[in-house]
N, C-alpha and C positions, 0 to 999 in steps of 0.2 A: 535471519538476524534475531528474529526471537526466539528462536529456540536459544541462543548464544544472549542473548539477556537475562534468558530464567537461568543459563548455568553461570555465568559470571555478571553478575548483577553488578550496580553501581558505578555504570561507566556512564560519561554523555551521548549525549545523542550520536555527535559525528564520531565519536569513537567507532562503535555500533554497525553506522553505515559506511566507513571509511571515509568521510567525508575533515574538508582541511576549516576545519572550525565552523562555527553555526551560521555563517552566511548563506551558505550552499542551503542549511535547510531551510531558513527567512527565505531564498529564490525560488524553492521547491513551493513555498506557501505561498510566496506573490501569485504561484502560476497553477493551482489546485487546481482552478478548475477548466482549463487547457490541457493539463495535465489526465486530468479525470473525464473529460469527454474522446479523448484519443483511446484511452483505454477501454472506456465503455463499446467505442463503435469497433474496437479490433479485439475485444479479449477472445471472443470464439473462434478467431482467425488464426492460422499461422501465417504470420508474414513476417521476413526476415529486417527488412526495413522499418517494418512500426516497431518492434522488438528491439531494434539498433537504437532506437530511435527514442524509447523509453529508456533504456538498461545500457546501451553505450555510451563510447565520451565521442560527443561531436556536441558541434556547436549551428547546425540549421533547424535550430529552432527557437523557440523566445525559452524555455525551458532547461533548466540545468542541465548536463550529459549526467545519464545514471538517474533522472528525478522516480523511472520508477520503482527502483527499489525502497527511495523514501515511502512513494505512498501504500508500495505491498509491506511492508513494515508496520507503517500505520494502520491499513486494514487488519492484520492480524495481530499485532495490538492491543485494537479494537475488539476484537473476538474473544481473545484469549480472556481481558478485562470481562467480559460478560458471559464466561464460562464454559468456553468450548474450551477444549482442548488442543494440543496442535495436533496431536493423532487426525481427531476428527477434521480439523482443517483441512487436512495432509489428504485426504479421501474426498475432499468433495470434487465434485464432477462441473464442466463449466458451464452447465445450468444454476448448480447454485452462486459459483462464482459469478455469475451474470446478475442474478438476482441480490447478491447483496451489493455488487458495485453499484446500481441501481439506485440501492435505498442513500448511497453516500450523500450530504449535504456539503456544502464549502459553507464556512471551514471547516478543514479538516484538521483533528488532534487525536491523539489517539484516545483520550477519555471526556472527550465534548460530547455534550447529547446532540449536537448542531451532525453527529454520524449516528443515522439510525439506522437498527438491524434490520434484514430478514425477518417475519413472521415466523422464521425457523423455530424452535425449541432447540436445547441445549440438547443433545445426546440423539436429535433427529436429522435422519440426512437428508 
């Protein structure tokens, strides 16, 4: 989704993430941080079920269907605004993806200081 927001900029949010107007993302916000602890304890996992479960449309959970692609959106973002690149994104390995989910705070925005980075440098991997 970012990469598709640096090439056609100027859409809303749900546009973006296919989402049917901003309610879906107000529900992804109510549930940040439900949302961002599922993530944190499964992201070095493959499991077909937490995956469904994030990035699917079902409804067993308190959480949107699909909430994770809101908050992988807002994590890179989050990055791109503080000058990685998506190349460099696009390359990291799920140790640093661990470590920046890590450093997220709730709320989450994508240009809130309330999300703070990895110790990473820009251009280090």
């Amino acid at each position: 989704m970012a990469g598709t927001r640096a090439l056609r900029p100027g859409h809303h949010d749900a546009a973006y993430l296919f989402a049917d107007g901003e309610a879906w993302i107000r529900d992804c916000e109510r549930h940040a941080s439900q949302i961002l602890d599922v993530l944190r304890a499964t992201v070095d996992k493959v499991d077909a079920e937490t995956t469904y479960a994030l990035c699917g449309v079902t409804d067993r959970h308190p959480w949107p269907s699909r909430a994770g692609y809101w908050l992988g959106d807002l994590a890179v973002r989050r990055h791109l605004a503080a000058g990685y690149d998506l190349g460099e994104l696009l390359s990291w390995d799920v140790n640093q993806v661990v470590e920046a989910l890590g450093s997220y705070k709730v709320p989450l925005h994508p240009t809130s200081p309330a999300i703070t980075l990895p110790d990473a440098h820009c251009g280090s991997p």
